[in-house]
C-alpha positions in Angstrom: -119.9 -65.0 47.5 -122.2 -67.5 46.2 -123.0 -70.9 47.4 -121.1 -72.5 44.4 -117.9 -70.5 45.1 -117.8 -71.4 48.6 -118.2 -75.0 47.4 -115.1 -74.5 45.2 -112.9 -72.7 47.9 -113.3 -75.3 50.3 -112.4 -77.7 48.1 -108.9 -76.2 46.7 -108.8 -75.2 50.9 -107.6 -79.4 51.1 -105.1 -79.0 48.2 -101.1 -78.3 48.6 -100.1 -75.2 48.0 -98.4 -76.1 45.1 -101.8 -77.0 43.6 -103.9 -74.0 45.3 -101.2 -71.7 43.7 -102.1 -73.0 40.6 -105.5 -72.7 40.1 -105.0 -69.1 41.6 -102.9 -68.2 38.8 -105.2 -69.8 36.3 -108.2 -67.6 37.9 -106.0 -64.4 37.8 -105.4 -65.3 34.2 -109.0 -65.8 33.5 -110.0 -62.4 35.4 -107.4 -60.6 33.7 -108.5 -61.6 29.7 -112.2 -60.8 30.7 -110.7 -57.1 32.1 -108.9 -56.6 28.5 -111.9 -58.1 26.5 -113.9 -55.4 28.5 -111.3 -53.0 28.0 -111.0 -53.5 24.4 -114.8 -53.5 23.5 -115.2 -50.0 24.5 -115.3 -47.7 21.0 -112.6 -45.2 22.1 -109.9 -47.9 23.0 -110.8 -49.6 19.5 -110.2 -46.5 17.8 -106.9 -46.1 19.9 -105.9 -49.7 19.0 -106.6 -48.9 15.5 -104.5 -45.9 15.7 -101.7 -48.1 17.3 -101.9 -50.5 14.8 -101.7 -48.0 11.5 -98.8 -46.7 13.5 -97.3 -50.0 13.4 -97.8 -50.9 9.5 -96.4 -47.4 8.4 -93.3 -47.7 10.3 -92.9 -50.9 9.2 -93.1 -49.6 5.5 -90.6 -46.9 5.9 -88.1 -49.3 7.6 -88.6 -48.1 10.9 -89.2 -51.4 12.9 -86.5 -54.5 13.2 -86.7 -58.1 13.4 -86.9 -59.1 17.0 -85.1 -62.2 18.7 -87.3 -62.4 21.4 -90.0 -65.0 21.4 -93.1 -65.2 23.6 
């Protein structure tokens, strides 16, 4: 662990829970895009994410796909 890190830990170490929580959850979400951007860059997951996606548009041209009601 660097020095930096340390720095940072001891600091959010003096915060409530509440507040250590989070910037925990904001760390994990950080971690967690840099894993998919890694993911994603590699050629054979573009080419399956390319196959996904001309999956996608041609059922959705032949009427295979519905409206959905959920929202993110």
């Amino acid at each position: 662990m660097t020095e930096t890190l340390r720095r940072v830990v001891a600091q959010i170490e003096q915060l409530s829970p509440e507040q250590q929580d989070a910037i925990a959850e904001a760390m994990e979400r950080e971690l967690e895009e840099r894993e998919w951007e890694a993911l994603v860059a590699k050629p054979g997951s573009q080419r399956f994410l390319d196959r996904l996606a001309a999956e996608a548009r041609h059922a959705d041209a032949t009427g295979q796909t519905r409206e959905s009601t959920d929202r993110w």
